[in-house]
C-alpha positions in Angstrom: 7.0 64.1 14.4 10.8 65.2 13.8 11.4 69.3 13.0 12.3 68.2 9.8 9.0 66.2 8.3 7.5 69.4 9.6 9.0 72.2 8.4 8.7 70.2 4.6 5.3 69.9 5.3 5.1 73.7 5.8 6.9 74.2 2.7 4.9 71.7 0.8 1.9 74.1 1.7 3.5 77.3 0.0 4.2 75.8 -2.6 0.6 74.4 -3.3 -1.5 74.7 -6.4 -4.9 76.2 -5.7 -7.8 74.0 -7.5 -11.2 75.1 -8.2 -11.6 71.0 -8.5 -9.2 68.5 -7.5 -7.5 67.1 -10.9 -9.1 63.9 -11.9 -12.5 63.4 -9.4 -14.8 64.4 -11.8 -13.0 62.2 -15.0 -11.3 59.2 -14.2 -9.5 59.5 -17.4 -7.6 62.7 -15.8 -5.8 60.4 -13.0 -4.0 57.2 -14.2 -4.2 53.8 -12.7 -2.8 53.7 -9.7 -3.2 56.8 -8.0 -3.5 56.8 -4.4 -4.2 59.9 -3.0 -6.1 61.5 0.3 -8.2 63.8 1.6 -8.1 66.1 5.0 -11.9 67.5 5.6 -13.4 69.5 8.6 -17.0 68.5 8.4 -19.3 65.6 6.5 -20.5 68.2 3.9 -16.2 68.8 3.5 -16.0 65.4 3.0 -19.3 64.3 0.8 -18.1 67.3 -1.7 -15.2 65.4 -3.0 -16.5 61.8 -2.8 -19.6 61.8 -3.8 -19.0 63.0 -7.5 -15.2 61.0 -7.4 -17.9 58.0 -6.5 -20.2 59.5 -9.6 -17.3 59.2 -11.9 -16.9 55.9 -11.1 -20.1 54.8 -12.2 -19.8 56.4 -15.2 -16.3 54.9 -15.9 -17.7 51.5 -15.6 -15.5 50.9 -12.6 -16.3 49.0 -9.8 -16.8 51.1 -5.9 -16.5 50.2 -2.5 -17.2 53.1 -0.4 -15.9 52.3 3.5 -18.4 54.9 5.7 -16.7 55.4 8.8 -17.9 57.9 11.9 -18.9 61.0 11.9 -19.9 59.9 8.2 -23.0 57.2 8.2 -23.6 54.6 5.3 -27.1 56.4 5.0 -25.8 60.0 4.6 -23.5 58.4 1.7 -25.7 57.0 -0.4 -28.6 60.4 0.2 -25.6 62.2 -0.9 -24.7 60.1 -3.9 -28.5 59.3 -4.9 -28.4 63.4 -6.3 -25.8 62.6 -8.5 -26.6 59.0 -9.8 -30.5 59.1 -10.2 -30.3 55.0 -10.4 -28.3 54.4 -7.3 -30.6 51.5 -6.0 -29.8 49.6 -9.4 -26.2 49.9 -9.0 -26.5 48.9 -5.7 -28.5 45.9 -6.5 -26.3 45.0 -9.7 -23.1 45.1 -7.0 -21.6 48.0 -9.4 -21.0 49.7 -6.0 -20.8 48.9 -2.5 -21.3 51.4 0.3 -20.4 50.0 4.1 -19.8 50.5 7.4 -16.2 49.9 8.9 -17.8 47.2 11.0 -17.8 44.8 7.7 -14.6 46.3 5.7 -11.8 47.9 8.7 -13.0 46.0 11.6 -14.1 42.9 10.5 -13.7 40.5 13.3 -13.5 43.3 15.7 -9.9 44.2 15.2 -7.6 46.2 12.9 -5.6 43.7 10.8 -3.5 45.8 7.9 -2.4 42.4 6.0 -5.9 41.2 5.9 -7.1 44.7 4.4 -4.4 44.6 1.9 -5.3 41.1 1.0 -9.1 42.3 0.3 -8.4 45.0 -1.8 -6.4 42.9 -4.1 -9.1 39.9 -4.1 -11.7 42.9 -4.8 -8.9 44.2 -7.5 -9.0 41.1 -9.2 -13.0 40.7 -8.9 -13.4 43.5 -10.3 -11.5 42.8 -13.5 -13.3 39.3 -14.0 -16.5 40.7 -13.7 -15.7 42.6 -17.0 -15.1 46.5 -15.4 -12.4 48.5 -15.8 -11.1 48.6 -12.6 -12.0 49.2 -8.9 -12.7 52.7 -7.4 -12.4 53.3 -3.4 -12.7 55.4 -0.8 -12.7 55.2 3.0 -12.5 57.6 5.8 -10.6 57.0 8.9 -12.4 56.6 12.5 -10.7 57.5 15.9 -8.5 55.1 16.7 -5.4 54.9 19.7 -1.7 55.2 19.2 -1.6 51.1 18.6 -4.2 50.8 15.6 -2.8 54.4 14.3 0.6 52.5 13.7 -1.2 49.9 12.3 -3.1 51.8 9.9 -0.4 53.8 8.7 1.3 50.4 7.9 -1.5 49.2 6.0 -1.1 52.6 4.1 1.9 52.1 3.3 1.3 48.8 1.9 -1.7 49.9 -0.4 0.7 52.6 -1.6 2.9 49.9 -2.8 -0.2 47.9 -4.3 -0.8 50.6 -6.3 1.8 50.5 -8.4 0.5 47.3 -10.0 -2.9 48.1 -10.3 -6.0 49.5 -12.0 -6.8 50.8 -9.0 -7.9 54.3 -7.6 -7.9 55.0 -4.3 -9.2 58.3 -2.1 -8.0 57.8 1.4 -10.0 60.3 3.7 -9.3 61.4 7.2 -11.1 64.4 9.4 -9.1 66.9 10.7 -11.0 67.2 14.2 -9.3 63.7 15.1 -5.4 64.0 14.1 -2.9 66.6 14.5 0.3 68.1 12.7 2.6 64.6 13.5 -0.9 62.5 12.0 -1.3 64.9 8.7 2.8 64.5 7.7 2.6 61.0 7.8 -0.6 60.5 6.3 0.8 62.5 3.1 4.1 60.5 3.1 2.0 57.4 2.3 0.4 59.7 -0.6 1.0 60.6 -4.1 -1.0 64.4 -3.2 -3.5 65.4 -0.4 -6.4 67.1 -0.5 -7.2 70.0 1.9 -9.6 73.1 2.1 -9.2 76.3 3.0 -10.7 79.6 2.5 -13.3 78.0 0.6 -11.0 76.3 -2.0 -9.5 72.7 -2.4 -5.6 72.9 -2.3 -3.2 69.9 -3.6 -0.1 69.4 -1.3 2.0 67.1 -3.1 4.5 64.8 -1.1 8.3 65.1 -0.8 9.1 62.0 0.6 6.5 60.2 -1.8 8.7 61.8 -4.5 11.6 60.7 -3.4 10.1 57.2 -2.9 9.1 57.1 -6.9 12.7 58.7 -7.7 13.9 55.6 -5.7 11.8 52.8 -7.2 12.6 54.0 -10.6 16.4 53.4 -9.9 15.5 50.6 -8.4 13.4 49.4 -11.4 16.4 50.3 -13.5 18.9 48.3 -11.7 16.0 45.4 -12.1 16.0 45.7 -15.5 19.9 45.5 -15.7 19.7 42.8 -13.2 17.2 40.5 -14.9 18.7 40.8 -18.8 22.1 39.5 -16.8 20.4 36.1 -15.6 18.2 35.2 -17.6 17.6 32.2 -16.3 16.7 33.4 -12.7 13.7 34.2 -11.9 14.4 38.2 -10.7 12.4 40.1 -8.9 12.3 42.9 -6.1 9.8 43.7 -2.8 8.9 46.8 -1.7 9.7 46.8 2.8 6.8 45.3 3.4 7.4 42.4 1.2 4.9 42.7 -1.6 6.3 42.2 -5.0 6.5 45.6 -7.0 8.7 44.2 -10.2 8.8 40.9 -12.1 11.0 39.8 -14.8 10.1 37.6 -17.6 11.9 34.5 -16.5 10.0 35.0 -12.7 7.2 34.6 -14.9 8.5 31.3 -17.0 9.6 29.9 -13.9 6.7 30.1 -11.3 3.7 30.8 -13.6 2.7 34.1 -12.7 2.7 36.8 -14.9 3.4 40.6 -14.2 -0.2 41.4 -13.7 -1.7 39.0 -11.5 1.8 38.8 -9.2 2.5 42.5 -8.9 1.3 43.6 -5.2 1.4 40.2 -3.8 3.4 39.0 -0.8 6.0 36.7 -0.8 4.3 34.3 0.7 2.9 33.4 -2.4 5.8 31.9 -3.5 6.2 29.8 -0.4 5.5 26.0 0.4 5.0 26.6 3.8 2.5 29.3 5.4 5.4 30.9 8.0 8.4 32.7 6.6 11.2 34.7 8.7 10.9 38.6 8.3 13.3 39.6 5.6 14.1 42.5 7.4 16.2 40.6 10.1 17.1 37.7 7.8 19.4 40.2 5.5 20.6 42.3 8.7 24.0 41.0 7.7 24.1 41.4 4.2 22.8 39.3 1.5 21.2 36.0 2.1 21.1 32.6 0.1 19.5 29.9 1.2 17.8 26.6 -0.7 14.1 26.2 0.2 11.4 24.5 -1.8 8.9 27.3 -3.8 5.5 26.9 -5.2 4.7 27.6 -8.5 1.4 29.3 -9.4 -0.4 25.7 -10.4 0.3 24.6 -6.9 3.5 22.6 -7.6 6.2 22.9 -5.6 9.8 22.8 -7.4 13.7 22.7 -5.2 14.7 26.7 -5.2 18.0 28.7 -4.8 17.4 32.6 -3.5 19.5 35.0 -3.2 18.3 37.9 -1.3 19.7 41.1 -0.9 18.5 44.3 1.0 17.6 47.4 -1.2 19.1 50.8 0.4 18.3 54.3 -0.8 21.4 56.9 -0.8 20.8 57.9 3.0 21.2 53.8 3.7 17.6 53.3 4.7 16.1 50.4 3.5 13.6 50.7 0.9 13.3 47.3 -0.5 15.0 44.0 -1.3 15.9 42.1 -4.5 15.6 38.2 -5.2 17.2 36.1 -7.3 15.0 32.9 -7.4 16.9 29.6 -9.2 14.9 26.4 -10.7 16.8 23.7 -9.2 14.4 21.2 -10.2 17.0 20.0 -13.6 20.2 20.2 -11.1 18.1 18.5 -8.3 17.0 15.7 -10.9 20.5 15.5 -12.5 21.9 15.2 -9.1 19.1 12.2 -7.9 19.9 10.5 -11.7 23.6 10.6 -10.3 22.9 9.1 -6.8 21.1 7.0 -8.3 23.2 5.7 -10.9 25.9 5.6 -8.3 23.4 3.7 -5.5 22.8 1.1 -8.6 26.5 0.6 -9.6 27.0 0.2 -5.6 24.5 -2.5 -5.2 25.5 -4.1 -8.3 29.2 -4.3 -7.0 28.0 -5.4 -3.5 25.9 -7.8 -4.6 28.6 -9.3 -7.3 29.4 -12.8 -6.0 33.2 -12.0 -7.3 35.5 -10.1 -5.3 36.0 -6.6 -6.4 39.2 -4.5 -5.8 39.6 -1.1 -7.8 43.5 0.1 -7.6 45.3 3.0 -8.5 48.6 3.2 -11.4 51.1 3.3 -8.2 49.1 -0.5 -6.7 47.1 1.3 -3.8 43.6 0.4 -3.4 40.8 2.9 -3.6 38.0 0.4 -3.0 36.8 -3.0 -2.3 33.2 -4.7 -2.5 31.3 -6.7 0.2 32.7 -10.2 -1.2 36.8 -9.0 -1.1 36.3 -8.3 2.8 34.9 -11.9 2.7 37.7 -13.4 0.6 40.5 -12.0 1.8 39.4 -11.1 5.6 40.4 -7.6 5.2 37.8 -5.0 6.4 37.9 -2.1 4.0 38.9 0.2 6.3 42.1 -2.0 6.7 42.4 -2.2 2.8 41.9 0.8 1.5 45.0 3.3 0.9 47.7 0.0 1.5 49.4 -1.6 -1.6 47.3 -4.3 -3.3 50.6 -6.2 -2.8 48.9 -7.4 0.5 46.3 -9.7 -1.2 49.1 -11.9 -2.9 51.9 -13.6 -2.0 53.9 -12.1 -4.8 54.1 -8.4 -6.5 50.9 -7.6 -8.5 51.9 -6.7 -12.0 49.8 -5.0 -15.2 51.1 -4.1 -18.5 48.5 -1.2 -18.8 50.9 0.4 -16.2 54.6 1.0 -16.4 55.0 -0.2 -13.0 52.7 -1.6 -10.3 54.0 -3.5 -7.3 56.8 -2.7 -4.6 60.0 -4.5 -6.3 59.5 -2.0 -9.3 59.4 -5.4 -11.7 58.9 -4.4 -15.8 55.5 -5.5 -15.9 54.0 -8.5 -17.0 50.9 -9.8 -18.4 48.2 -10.1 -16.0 47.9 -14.2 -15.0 44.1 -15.6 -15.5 44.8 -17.7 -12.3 46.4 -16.5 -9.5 47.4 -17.5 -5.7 46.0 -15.0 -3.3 46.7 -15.0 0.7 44.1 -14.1 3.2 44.8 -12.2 5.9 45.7 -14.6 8.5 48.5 -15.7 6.0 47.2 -18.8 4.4 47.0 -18.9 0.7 44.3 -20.2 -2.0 43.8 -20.6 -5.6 41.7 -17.9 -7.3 41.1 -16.6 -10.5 41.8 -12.6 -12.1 40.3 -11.0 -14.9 41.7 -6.8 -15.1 39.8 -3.7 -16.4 40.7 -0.6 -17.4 38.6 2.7 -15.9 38.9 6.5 -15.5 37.8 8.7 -12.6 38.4 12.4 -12.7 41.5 12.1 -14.7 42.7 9.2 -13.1 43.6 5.8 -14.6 42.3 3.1 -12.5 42.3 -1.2 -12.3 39.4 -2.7 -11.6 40.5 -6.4 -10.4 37.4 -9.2 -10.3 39.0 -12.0 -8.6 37.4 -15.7 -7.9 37.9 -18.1 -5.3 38.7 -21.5 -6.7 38.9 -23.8 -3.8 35.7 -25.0 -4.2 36.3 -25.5 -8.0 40.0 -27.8 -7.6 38.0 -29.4 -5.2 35.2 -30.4 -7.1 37.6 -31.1 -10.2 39.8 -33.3 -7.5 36.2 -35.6 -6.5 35.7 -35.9 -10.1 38.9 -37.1 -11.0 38.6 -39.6 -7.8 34.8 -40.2 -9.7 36.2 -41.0 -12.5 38.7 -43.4 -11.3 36.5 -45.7 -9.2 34.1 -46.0 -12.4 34.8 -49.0 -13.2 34.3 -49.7 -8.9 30.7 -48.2 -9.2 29.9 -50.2 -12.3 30.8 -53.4 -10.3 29.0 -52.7 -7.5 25.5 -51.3 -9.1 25.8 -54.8 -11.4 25.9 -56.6 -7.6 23.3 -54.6 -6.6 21.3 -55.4 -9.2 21.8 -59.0 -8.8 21.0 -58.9 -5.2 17.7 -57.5 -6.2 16.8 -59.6 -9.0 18.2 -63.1 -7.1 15.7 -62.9 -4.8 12.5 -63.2 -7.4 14.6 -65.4 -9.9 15.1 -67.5 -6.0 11.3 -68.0 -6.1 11.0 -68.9 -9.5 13.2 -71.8 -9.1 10.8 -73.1 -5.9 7.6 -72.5 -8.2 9.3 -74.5 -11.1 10.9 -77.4 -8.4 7.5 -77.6 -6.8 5.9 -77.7 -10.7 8.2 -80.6 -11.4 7.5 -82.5 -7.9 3.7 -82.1 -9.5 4.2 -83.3 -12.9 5.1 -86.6 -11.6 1.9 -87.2 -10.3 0.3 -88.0 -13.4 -3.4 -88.0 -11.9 -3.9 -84.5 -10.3 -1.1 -82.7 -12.3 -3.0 -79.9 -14.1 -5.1 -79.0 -11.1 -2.2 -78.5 -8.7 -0.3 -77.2 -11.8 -1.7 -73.8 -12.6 -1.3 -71.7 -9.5 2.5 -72.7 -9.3 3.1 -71.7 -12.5 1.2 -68.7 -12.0 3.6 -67.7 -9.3 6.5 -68.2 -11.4 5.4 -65.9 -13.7 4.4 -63.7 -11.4 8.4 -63.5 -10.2 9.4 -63.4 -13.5 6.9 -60.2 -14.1 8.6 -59.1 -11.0 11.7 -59.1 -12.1 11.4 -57.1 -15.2 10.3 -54.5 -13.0 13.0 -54.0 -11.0 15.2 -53.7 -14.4 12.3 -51.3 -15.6 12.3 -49.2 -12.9 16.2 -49.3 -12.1 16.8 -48.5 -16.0 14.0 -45.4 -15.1 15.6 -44.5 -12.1 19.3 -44.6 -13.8 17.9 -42.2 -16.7 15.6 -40.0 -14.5 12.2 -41.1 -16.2 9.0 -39.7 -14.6 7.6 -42.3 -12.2 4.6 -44.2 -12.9 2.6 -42.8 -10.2 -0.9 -43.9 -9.1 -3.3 -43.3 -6.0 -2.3 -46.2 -3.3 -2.8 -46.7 0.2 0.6 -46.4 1.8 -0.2 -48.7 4.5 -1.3 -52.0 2.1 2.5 -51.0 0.5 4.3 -51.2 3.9 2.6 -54.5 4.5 3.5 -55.6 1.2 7.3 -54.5 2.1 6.8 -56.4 5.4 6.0 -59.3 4.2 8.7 -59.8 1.6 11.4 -58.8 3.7 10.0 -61.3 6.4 10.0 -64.4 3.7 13.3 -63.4 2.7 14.7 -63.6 6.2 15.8 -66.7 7.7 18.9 -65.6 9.7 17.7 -62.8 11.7 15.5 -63.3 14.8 13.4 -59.8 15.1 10.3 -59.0 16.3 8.4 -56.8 14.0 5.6 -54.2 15.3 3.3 -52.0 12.6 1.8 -49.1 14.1 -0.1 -47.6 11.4 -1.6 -44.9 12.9 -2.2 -42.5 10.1 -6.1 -41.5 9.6 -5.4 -40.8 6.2 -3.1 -43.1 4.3 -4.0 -42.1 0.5 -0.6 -41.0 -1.3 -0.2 -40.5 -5.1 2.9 -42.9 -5.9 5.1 -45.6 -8.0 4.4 -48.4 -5.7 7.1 -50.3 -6.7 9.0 -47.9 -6.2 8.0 -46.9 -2.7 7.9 -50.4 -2.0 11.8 -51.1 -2.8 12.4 -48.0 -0.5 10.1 -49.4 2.3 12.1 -52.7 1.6 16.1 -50.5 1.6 15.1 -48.8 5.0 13.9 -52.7 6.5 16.8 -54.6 5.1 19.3 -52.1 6.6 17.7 -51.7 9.9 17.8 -55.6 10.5 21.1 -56.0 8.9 21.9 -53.2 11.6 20.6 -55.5 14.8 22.4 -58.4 13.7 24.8 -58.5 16.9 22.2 -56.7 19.1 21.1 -58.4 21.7 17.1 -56.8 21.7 16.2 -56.7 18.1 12.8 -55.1 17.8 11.3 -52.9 14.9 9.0 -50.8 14.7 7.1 -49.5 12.0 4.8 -46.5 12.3 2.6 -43.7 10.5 0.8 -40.8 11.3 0.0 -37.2 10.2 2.8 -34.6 10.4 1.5 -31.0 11.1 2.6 -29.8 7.4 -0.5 -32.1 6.6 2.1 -34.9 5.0 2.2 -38.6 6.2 5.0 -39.7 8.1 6.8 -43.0 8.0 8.9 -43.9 10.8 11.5 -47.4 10.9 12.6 -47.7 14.2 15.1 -50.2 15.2 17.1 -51.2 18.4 20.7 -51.6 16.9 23.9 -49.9 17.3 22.3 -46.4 16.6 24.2 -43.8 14.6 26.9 -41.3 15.5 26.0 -37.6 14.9 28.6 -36.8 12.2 27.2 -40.0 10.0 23.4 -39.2 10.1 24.8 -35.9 8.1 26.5 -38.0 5.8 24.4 -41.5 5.7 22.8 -40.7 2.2 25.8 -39.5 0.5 26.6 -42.2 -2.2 29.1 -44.7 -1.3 28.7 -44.2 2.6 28.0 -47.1 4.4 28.0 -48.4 7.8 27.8 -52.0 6.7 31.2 -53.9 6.4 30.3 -54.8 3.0 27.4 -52.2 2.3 28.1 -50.6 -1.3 26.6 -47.0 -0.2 24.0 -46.9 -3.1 20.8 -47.8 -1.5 19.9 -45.1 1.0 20.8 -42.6 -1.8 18.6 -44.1 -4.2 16.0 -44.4 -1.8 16.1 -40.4 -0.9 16.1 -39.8 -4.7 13.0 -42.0 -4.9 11.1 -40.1 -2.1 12.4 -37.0 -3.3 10.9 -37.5 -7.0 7.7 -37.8 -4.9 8.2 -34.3 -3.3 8.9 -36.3 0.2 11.8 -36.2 2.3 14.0 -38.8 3.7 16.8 -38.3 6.8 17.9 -40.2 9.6 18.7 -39.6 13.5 19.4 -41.1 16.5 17.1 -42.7 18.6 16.1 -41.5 22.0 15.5 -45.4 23.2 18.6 -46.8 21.6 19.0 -47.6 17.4 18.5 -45.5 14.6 15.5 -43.6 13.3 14.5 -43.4 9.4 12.1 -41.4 8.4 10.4 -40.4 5.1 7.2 -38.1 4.1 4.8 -38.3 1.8 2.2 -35.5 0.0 -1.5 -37.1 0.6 -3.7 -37.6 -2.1 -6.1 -34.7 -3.1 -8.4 -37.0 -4.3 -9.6 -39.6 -1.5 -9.5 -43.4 -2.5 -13.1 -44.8 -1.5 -13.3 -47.3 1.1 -13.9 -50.9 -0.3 -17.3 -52.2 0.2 -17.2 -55.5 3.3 -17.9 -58.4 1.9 
């Protein structure tokens, strides 16, 4: 111990009241709430003649005990000593009014000294106590022998229960023996106390404590700059620590903001207030001064809310540190506010990213600020290349808008803004687009937002139409010779049926026998007929097809066999290799059938000046579970920049071919959810293709005969 701390120990000691009776150990009423206080004895009977009837009181006070008996004092000598003062000590004890234990199961739980786990029980105990319906907690323990380490420790944990105390109903009688600590010990122990206790000549003295005093002289400054701290924000949740970090003052907006009133905060750590279980020591966080820092808090239900704190460190006149005030700030409105922003701005980002127009926002003097995704694509300027250069670099002539007085480099009076512009890209060459202009503000700032369009596509779609257009009267030529083409061919067999009905007739004897089937026919062609205008009408006005469960193979046969009636110029050699398990397809037949007849006609019409003209004809199942249809010839072939363009209307590689049939026939196929290309052949000719959706229902097989 210094000189100092001595020799005002030895003044404290003049200056002494002499008590008959220490103040307040028999009447609880005569010590407030909060009183920490302690006792120096020489002997057990020393020590059993002050806590025995401050334990008595107790129980009559409806308070709740916890007597801690430590060596030389023994939990049995305790409760003799109390049992002739309380006559029904055993029912307290069994009603848990009162607790008596060794220091094995209160100091040295675990078998070591922890101060912050001591602290920690009182206040659970504290706040026991009150639930349970008493009027507060009443406690007492004596100190054992203990080395220079766990001395520290324990006058630590003092220190901290002094603080507690403040915040409260609490009484506490710390005890210690005289035969185990010297001079140093006893000025120590009553600088953590409010008075000691000490005997001498027979009579119980009261040495009150200097540095205690100055310690309450302190905190009530320090509760009076709270005050004036907490009415100036009172939005911040204000509140201050005592050094070893427990809360000893709490304003009313610490209490709106995290939950926790004055009563059940007051004495607890920090901690409390923390997310996360480890914290930095406060002590060499605010070395340097005061401290801010943004760290998420946790309010008393367990939720955890974004935080500002401002600490600062607490000095007493001699610049020792005493404490440390915190501002705590709800961020959670600013940190929403601030996410609703980002947000905002994240959705107006993707919404100009994502625009298919080209976006450029300029400034009044023609620089650009920004550009979207689609501008970098238009023009071919990157935005780092674009940004902060005159928008004068996107056209081939100054950019001009009358919502400015000037925009553009030749300082022009302005003009109004043209709906359709030319632009240049940034190699130099120049395109059609098209401009619409707004108006918008950004801290203070006028700025134009430009939308701007390619139309290339668009003058090139208008020029095919206006080509369209012109060949009409082309088109309806051709479809009427395509349609004759079709029809000539059943109005052909008509004329045989009828000639071959005439040759009949003139044989009087058998004419009506022989009669009927040829006339039959005919009217079968004629039938025939009308359905090719029926469907090509359909077709021509996009009717639904008149679909029906078929076998695809008896309509490729049917196909086959028309074509090969109709030919008579063309040697070929014609293989079917229908392979397909499963040939059940939901479909117009007569449709699929003048598509089966488009792809045959074209492939021999392709080997007319081949010298091997096979064809080949095939099915089988495709691994999407389709049927596939293959027409395989040995002609010319095709070149790769035609198969891309073979089903484009009016492309043909016939001499005279009108370009309508393959395109009808892919529309056909397509109405049936199939699909229809061509490609080379690996053996020489061409390939068509086309698939087909099976049938979910199966046809049954047809009974043999």
């Amino acid at each position: 111990m210094q000189a100092e701390t001595a020799t005002e120990f030895v003044t404290l000691r003049s200056r002494s009241e002499r008590l008959s009776r220490p103040s307040g150990i028999e009447g609880a009423g005569e010590m407030p709430w909060g009183t920490h206080f302690c006792q120096f004895f020489d002997d057990v009977d020393d020590l059993l003649d002050i806590v025995a009837p401050y334990f008595a009181a107790g129980l009559a006070a409806n308070e709740r005990c916890i007597w801690i008996a430590s060596p030389p004092l023994t939990v049995a000598a305790a409760k003799a000593r109390l049992a002739t003062l309380v006559p029904d000590l055993e029912a307290d004890l069994a009603a848990g009014r009162i607790d008596i234990l060794p220091p094995e199961e209160w100091y040295l739980r675990n078998d070591r000294l922890d101060g912050g786990r001591l602290l920690d029980d009182w206040r659970s105990a504290h706040d026991a106590a009150l639930r349970a319906g008493f009027d507060g907690l009443r406690a007492s323990g004596n100190a054992f022998e203990v080395d220079a380490t766990a001395w520290s420790i324990f006058m630590t944990y003092e220190t901290g229960l002094a603080a507690m105390h403040g915040s409260v109903r609490m009484l506490t009688l710390c005890s210690y023996s005289l035969n185990l600590i010297g001079a140093p010990e006893i000025v120590e122990v009553i600088a953590r106390h409010e008075f000691a206790l000490i005997r001498r000549g027979g009579r119980w003295e009261t040495i009150k404590s200097l540095d205690y005093e100055r310690a309450r002289k302190a905190l009530r400054q320090s509760e009076e700059h709270f005050r004036l701290l907490a009415e100036g924000a009172p939005a911040s949740a204000i509140f201050s620590l005592d050094r070893q970090e427990r809360i000893v003052a709490w304003s009313e907006a610490a209490e709106r903001i995290t939950g926790w009133s004055r009563d059940e905060i007051l004495g607890r750590r920090l901690s409390i207030l923390h997310s996360a279980e480890s914290q930095e020591e406060l002590g060499a966080l605010v070395a340097q001064g005061v401290v801010k820092r943004h760290e998420p808090r946790r309010r008393r239900d367990g939720s955890v809310f974004p935080a500002e704190e401002l600490i600062a460190p607490l000095r007493d006149d001699s610049d020792n540190l005493y404490g440390y005030a915190v501002m705590l700030s709800d961020l959670s409105e600013r940190s929403r506010a601030e996410q609703e922003r980002r947000a905002s701005e994240a959705r107006l980002r993707a919404i100009v990213e994502g625009a298919v127009d080209a976006i450029v926002i300029i400034d009044g003097e023609g620089v650009i600020h920004a550009v979207n995704s689609a501008a970098t694509r238009l023009f071919g300027h990157e935005a780092t290349e674009a940004i902060g250069r005159p928008v004068d670099i996107l056209f081939p002539e100054p950019f001009h808008d009358p919502r400015f007085a000037t925009l553009g480099a030749d300082g022009a009076a302005p003009t109004a803004a043209e709906p359709e512009r030319i632009g240049r890209h940034k190699d130099g060459s120049l395109f059609p687009l098209e401009l619409s202009v707004s108006e918008a503000g950004h801290d203070g700032e006028r700025l134009l937002v430009l939308f701007l369009r390619d139309l290339t596509e668009r003058r090139r779609a208008e020029a095919q139409m206006r080509k369209l257009r012109s060949d009409r009267l082309d088109l309806m030529a051709q479809m009427a010779a395509n349609v004759a083409h079709e029809i000539n061919q059943p109005l052909s067999a008509i004329s045989t049926y009828l000639s071959a009905a005439r040759r009949v007739l003139r044989r009087a004897e058998s004419a009506s026998a022989d009669l009927e089937p040829i006339l039959d026919s005919a009217v079968a062609q004629v039938t025939r007929a009308a359905q090719i205008i029926s469907h090509l009408r359909g077709f021509v006005t996009r009717a639904e097809p008149d679909k029906t469960q078929q076998r695809l193979h008896d309509i490729i046969r049917d196909a086959c066999a028309f074509t090969d009636m109709a030919r008579n110029h063309v040697k070929v050699v014609t293989t079917l290799d229908l392979a397909a398990t499963d040939d059940a397809v939901i479909v117009d037949r007569v449709q699929i059938r003048q598509v089966l007849v488009n792809l045959k006609r074209n492939a021999l019409e392709a080997m007319q000046g081949a010298e091997k003209r096979e064809l080949v004809i095939s099915t089988r199942l495709d691994e999407s579970g389709m049927i596939r249809t293959d027409i395989v010839d040995t002609g010319a072939g095709l070149a790769e920049e035609m198969a891309n363009e073979l089903f484009e209307p009016f492309t043909s590689t016939k001499k005279h071919g009108l370009g309508v049939g393959l395109a009808v026939s892919r529309a056909i196929v397509e109405a049936h959810y199939g699909k229809l290309w061509a490609e080379q052949n690996p053996g020489g000719g061409a390939r068509l293709s086309f698939t087909l959706p099976l049938a979910d229902d199966r046809l049954e097989e047809p009974d043999e005969e």
